[in-house]
N, CA, C and O atoms as a GROMACS GRO file, in nm:
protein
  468
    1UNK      N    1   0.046   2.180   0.831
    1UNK     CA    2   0.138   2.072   0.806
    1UNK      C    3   0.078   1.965   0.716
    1UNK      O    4   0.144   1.862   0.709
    2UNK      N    5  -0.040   1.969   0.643
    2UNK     CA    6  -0.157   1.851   0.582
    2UNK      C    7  -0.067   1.898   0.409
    2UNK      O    8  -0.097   1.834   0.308
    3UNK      N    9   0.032   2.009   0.403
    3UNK     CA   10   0.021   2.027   0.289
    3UNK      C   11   0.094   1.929   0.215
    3UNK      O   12   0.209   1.940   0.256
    4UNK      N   13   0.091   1.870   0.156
    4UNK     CA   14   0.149   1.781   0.047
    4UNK      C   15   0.314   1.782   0.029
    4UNK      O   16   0.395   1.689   0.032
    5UNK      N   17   0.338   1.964   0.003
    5UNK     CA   18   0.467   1.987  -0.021
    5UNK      C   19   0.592   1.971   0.048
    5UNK      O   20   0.710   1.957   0.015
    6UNK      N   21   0.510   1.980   0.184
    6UNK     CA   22   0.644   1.932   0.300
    6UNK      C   23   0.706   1.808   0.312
    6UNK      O   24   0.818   1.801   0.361
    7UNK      N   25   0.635   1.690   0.265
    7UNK     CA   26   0.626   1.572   0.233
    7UNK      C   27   0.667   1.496   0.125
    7UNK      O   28   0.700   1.377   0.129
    8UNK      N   29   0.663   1.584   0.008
    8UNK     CA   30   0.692   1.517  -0.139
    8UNK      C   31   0.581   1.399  -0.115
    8UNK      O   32   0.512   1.402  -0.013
    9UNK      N   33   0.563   1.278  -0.229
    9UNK     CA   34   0.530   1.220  -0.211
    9UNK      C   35   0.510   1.094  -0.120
    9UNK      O   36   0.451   0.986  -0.131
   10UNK      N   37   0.560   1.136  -0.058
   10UNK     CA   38   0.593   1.000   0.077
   10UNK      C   39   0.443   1.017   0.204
   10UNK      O   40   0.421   0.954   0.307
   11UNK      N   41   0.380   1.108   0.150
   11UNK     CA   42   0.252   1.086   0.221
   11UNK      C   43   0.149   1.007   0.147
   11UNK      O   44   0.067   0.928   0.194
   12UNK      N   45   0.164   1.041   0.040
   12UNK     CA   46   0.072   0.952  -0.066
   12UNK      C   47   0.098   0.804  -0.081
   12UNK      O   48   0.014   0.714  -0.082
   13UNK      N   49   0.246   0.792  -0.094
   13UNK     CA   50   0.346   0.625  -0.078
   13UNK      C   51   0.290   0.562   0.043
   13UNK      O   52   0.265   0.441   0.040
   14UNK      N   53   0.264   0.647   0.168
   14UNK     CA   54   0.213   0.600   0.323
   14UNK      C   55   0.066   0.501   0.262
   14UNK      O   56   0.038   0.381   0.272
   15UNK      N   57  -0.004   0.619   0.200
   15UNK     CA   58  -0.147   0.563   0.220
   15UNK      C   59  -0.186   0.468   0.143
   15UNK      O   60  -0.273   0.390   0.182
   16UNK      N   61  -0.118   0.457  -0.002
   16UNK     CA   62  -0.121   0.331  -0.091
   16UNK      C   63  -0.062   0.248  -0.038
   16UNK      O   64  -0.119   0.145  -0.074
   17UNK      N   65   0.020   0.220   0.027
   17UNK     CA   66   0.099   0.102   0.140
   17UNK      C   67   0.009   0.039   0.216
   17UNK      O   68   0.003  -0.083   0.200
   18UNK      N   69  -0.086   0.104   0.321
   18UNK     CA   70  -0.141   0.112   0.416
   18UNK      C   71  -0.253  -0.012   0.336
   18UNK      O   72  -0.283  -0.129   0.363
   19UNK      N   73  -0.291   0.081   0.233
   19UNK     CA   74  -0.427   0.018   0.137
   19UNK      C   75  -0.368  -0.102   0.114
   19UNK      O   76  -0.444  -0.199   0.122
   20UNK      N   77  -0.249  -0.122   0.086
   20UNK     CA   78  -0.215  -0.280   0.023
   20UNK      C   79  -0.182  -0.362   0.075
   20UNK      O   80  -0.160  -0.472   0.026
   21UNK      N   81  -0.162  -0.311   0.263
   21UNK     CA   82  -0.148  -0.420   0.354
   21UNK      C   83  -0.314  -0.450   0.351
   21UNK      O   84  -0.370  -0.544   0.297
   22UNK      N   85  -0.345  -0.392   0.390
   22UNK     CA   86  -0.517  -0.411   0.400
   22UNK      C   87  -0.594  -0.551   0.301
   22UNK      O   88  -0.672  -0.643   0.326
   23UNK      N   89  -0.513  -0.496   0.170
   23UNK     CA   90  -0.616  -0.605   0.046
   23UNK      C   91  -0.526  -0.725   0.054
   23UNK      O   92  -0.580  -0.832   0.023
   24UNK      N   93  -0.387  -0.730   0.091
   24UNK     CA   94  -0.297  -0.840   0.133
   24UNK      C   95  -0.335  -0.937   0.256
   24UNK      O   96  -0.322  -1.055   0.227
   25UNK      N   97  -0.379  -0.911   0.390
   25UNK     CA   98  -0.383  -0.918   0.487
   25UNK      C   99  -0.537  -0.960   0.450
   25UNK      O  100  -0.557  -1.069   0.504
   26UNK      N  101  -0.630  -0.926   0.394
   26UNK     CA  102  -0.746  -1.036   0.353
   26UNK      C  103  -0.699  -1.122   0.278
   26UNK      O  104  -0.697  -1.224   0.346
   27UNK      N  105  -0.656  -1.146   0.170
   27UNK     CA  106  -0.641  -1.244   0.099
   27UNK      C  107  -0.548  -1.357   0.187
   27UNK      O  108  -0.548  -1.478   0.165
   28UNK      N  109  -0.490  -1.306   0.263
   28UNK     CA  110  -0.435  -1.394   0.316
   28UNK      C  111  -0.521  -1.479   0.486
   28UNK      O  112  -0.499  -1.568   0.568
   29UNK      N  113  -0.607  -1.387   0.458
   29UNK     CA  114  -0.727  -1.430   0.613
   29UNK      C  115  -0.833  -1.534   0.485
   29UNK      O  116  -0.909  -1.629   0.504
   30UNK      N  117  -0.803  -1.482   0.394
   30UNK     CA  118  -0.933  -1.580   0.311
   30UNK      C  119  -0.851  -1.685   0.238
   30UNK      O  120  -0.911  -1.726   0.139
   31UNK      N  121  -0.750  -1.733   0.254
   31UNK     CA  122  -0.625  -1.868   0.191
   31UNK      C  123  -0.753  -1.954   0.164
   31UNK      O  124  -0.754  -2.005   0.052
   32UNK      N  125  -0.859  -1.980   0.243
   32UNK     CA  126  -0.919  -2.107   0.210
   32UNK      C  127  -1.079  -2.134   0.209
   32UNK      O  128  -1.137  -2.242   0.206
   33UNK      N  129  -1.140  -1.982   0.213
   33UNK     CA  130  -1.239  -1.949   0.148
   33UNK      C  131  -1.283  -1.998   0.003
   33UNK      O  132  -1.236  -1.934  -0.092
   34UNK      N  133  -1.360  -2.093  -0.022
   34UNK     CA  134  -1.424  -2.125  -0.167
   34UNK      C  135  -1.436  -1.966  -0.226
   34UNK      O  136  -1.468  -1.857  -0.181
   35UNK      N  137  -1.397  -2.014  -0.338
   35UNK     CA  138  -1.391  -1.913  -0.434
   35UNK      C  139  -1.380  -1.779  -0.436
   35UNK      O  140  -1.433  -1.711  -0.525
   36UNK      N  141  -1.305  -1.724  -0.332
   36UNK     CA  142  -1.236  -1.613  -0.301
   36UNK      C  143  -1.139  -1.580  -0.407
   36UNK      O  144  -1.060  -1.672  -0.432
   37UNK      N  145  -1.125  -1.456  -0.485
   37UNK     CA  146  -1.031  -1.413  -0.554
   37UNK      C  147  -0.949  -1.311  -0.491
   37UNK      O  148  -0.984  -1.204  -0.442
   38UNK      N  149  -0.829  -1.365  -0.502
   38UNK     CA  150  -0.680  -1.260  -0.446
   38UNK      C  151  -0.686  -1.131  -0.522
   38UNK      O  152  -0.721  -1.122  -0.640
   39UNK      N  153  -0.656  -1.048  -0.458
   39UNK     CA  154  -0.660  -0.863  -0.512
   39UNK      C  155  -0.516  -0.805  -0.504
   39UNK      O  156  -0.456  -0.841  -0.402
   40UNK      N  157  -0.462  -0.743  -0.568
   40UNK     CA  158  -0.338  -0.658  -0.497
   40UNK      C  159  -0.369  -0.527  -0.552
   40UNK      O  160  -0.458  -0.489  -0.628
   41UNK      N  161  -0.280  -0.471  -0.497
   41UNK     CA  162  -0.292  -0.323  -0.552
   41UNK      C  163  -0.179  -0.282  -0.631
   41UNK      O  164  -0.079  -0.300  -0.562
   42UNK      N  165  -0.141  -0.225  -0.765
   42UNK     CA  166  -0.054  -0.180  -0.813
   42UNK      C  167  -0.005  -0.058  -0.783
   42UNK      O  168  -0.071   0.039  -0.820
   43UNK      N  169   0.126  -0.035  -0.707
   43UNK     CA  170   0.129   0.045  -0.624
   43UNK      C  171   0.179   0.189  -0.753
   43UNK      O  172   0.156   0.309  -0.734
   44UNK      N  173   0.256   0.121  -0.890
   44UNK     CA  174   0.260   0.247  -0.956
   44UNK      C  175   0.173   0.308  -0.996
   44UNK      O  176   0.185   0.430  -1.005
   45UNK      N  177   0.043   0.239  -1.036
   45UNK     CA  178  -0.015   0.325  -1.120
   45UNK      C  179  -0.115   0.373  -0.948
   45UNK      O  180  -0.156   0.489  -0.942
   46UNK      N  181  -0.134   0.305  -0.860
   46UNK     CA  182  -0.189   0.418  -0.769
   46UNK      C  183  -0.117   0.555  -0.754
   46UNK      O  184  -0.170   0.665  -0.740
   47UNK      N  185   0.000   0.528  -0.761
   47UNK     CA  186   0.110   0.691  -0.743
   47UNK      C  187   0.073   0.704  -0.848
   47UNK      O  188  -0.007   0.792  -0.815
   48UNK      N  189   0.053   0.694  -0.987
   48UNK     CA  190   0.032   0.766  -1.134
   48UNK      C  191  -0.100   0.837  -1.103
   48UNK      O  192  -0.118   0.942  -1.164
   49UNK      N  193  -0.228   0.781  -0.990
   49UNK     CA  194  -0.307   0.880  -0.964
   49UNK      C  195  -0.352   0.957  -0.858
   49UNK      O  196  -0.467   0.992  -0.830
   50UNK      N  197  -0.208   0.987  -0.783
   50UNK     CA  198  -0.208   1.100  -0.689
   50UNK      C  199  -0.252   1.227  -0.745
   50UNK      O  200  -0.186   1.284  -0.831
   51UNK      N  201  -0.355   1.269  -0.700
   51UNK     CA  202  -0.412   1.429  -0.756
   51UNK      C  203  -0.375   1.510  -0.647
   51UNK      O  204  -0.446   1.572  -0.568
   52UNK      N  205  -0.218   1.498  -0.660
   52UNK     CA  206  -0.149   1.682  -0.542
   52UNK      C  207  -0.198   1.668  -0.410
   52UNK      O  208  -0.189   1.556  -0.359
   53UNK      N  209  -0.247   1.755  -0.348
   53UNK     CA  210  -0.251   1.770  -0.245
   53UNK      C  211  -0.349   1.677  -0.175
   53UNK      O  212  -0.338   1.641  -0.058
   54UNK      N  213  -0.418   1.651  -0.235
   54UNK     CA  214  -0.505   1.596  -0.202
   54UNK      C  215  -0.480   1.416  -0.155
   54UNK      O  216  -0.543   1.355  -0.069
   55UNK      N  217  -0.405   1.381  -0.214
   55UNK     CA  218  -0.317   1.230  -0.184
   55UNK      C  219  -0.358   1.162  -0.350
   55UNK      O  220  -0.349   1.188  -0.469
   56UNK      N  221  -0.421   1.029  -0.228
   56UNK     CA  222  -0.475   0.958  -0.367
   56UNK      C  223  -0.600   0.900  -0.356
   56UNK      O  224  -0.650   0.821  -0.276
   57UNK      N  225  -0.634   0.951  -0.442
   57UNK     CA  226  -0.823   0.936  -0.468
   57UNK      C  227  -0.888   0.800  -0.479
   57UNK      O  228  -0.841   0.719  -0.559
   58UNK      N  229  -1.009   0.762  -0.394
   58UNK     CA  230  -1.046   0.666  -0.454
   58UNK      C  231  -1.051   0.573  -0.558
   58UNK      O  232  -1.002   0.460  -0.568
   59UNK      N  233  -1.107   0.630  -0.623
   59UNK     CA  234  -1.078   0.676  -0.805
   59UNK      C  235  -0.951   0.552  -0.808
   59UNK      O  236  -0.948   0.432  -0.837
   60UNK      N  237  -0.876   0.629  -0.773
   60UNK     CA  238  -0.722   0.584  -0.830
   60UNK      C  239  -0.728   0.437  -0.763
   60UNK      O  240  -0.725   0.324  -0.810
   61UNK      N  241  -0.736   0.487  -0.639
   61UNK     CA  242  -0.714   0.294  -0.592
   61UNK      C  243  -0.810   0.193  -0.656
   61UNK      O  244  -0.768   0.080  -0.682
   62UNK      N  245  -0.930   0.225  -0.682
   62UNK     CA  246  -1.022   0.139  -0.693
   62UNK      C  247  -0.930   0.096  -0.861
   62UNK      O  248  -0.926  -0.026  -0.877
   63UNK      N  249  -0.874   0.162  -0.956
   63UNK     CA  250  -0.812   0.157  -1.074
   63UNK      C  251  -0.664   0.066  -1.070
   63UNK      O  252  -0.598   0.005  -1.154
   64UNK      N  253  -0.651   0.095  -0.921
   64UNK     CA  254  -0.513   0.030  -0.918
   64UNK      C  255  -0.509  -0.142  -0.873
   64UNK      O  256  -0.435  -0.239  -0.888
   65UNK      N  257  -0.604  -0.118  -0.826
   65UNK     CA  258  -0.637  -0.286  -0.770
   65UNK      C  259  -0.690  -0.314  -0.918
   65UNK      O  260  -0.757  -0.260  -1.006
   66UNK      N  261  -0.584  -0.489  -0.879
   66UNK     CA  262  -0.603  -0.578  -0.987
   66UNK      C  263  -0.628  -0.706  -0.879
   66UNK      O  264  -0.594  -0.719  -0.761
   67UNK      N  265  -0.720  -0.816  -0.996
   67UNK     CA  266  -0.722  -0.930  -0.964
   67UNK      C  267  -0.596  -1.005  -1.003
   67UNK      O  268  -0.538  -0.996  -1.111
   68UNK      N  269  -0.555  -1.097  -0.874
   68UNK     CA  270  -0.431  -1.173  -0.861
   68UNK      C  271  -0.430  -1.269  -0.955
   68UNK      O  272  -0.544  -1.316  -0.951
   69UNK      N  273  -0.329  -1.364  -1.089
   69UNK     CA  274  -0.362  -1.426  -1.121
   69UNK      C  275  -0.300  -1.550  -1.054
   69UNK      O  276  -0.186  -1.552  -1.007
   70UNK      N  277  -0.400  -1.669  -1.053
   70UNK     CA  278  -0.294  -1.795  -0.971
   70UNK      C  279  -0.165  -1.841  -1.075
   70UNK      O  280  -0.148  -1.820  -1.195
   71UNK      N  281  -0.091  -1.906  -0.981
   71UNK     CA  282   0.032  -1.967  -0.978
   71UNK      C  283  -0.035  -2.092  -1.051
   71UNK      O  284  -0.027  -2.121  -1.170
   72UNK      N  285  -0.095  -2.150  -0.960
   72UNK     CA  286  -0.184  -2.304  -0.953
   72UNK      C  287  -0.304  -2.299  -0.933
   72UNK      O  288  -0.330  -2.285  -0.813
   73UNK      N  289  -0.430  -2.306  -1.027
   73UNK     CA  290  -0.571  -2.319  -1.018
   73UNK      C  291  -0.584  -2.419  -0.906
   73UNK      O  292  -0.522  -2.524  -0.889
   74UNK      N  293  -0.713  -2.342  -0.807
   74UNK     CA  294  -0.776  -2.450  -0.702
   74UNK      C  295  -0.868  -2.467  -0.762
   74UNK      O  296  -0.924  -2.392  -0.842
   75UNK      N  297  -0.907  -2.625  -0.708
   75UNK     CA  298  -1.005  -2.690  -0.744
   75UNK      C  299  -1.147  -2.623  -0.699
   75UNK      O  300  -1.250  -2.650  -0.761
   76UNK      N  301  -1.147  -2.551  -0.611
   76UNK     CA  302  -1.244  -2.472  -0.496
   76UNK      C  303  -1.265  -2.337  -0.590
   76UNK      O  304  -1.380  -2.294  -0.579
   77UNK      N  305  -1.214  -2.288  -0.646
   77UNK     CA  306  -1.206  -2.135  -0.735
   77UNK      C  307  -1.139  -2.030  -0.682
   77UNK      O  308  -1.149  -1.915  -0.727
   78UNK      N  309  -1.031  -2.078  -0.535
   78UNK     CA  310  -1.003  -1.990  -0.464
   78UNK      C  311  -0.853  -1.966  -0.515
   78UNK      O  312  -0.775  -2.061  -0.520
   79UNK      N  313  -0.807  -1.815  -0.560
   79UNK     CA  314  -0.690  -1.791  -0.634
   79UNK      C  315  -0.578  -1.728  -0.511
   79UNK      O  316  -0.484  -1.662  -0.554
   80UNK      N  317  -0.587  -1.744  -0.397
   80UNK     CA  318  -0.483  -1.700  -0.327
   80UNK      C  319  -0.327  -1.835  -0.294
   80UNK      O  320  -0.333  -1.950  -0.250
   81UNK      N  321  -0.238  -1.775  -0.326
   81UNK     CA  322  -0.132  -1.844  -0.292
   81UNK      C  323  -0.073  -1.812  -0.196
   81UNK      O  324   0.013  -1.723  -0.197
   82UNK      N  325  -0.107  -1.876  -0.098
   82UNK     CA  326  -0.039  -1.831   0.026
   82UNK      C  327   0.077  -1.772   0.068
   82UNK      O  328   0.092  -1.678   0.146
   83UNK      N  329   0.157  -1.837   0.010
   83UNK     CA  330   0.343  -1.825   0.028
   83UNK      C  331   0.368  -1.685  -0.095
   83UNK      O  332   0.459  -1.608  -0.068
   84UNK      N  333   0.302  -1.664  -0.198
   84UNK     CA  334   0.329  -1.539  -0.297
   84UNK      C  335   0.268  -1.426  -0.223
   84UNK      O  336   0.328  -1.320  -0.241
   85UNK      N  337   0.128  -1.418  -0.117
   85UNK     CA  338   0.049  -1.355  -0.024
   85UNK      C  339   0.165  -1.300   0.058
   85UNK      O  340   0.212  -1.189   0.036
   86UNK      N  341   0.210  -1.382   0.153
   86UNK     CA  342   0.304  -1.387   0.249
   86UNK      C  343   0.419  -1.259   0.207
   86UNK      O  344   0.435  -1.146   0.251
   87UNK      N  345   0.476  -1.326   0.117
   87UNK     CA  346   0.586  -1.230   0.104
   87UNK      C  347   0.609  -1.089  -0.021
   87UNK      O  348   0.706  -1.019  -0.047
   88UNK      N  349   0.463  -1.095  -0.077
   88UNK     CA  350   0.396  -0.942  -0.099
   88UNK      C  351   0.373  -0.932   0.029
   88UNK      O  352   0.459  -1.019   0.039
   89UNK      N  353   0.343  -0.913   0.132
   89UNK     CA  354   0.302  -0.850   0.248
   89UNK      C  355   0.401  -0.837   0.302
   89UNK      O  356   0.402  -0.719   0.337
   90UNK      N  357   0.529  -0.902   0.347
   90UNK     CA  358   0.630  -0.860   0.392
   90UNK      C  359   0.709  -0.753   0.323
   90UNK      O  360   0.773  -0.674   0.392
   91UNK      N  361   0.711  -0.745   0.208
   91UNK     CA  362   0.784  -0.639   0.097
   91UNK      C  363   0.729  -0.553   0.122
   91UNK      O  364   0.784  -0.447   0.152
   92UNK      N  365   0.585  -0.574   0.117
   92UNK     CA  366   0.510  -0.378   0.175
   92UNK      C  367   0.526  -0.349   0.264
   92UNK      O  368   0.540  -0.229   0.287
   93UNK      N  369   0.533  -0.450   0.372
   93UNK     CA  370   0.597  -0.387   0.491
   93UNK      C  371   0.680  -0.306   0.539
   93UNK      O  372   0.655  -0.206   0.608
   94UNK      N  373   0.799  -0.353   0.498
   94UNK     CA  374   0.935  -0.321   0.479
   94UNK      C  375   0.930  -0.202   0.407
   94UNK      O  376   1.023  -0.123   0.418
   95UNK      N  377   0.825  -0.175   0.328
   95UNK     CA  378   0.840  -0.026   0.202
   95UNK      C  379   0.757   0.066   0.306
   95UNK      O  380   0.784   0.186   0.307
   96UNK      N  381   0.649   0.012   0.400
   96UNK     CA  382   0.578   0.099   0.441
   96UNK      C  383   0.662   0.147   0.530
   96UNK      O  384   0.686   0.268   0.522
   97UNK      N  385   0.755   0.039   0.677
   97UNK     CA  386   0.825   0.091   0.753
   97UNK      C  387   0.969   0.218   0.711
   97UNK      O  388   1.028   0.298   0.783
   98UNK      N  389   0.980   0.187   0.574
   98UNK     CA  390   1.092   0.288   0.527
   98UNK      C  391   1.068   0.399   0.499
   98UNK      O  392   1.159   0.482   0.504
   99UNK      N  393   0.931   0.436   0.458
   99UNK     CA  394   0.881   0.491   0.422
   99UNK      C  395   0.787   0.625   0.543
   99UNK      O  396   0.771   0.747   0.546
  100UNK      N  397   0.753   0.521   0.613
  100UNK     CA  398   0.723   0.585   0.754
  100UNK      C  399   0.848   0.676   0.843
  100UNK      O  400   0.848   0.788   0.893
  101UNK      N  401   0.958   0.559   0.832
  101UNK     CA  402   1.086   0.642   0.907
  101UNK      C  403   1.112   0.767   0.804
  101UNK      O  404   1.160   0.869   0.853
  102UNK      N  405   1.091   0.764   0.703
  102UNK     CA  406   1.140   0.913   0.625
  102UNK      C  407   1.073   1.020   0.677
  102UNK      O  408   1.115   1.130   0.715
  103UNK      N  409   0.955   0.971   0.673
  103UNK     CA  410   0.854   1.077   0.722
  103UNK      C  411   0.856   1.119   0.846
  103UNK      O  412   0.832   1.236   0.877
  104UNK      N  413   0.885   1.031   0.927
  104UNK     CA  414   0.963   1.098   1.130
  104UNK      C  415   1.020   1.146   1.115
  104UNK      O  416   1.003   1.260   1.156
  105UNK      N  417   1.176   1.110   1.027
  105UNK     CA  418   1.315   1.226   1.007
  105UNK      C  419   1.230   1.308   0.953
  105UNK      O  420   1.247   1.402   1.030
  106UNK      N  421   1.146   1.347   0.873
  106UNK     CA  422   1.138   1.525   0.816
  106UNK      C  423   1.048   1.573   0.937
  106UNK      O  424   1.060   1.685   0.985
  107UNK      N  425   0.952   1.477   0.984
  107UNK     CA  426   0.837   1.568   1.094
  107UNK      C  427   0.986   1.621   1.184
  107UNK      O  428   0.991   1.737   1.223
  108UNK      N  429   1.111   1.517   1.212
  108UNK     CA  430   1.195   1.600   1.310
  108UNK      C  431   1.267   1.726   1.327
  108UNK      O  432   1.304   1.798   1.420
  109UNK      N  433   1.272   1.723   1.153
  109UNK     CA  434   1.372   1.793   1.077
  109UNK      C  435   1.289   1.941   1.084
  109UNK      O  436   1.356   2.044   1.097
  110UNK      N  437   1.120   1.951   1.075
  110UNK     CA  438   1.047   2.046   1.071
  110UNK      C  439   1.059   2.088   1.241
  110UNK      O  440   1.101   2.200   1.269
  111UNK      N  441   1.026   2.010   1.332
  111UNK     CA  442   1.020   2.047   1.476
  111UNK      C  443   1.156   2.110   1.533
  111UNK      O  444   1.168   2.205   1.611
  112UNK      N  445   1.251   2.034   1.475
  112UNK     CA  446   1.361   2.124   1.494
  112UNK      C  447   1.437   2.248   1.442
  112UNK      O  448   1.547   2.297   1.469
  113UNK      N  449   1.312   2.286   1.337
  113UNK     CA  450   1.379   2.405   1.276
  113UNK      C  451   1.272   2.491   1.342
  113UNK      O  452   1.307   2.609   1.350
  114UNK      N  453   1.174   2.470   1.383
  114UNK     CA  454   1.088   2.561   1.439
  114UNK      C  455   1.107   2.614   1.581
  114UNK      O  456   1.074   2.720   1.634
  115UNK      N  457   1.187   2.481   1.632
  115UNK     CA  458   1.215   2.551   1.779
  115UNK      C  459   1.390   2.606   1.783
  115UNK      O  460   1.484   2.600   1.862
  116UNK      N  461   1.368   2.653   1.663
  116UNK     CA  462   1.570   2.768   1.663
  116UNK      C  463   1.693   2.641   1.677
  116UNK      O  464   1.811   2.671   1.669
  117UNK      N  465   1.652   2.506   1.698
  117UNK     CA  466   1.790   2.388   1.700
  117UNK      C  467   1.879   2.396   1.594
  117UNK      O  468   1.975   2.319   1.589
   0.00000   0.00000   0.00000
């Protein structure tokens, strides 16, 4: 069931999600850290380097993360905007939870074709 194809891309969409709550969810634990720079992840070009079965490669994420640029320079060097933080993290949310439910309907869709339903 690890194979890629049963899934289309919505296993790969899972794990770049996952990654961008992650670099979201610091930047937003570091709001007021001196000179902390905000990160996001660009979630197309991480899908531009899904290599098949395999998902998506280091490689790719480390390529897909960009530095955030500020809204408003702090005086401190710290580039996170809290409230732009905030609701990138809620949007991935929302993409990860949709994204997740697709993937239950097919795990169901597979369990129920296997047991003759």
């Amino acid at each position: 069931m690890a194979d890629n194809s049963l899934f289309g891309i919505h296993g790969a969409a899972l794990e770049v999600r996952g990654q961008r709550m992650g670099v979201l969810a610091s930047n937003i634990a570091n709001a007021s850290t001196p000179g902390f720079k905000a990160r996001d992840i660009d979630f197309r070009a991480a899908m531009a380097g899904a290599d098949g079965p395999g998902g998506v490669g280091d490689d790719a994420m480390t390529a897909a993360t960009r530095y955030r640029v500020p809204l408003q320079p702090s005086i401190d060097g710290n580039t996170v905007d809290l409230s732009t933080e905030q609701t990138a993290f809620a949007e991935n949310a929302v993409a990860y939870q949709t994204t997740l439910s697709f993937l239950n309907g097919r795990i169901g869709q597979i369990t129920r074709a296997l047991r003759g339903e």
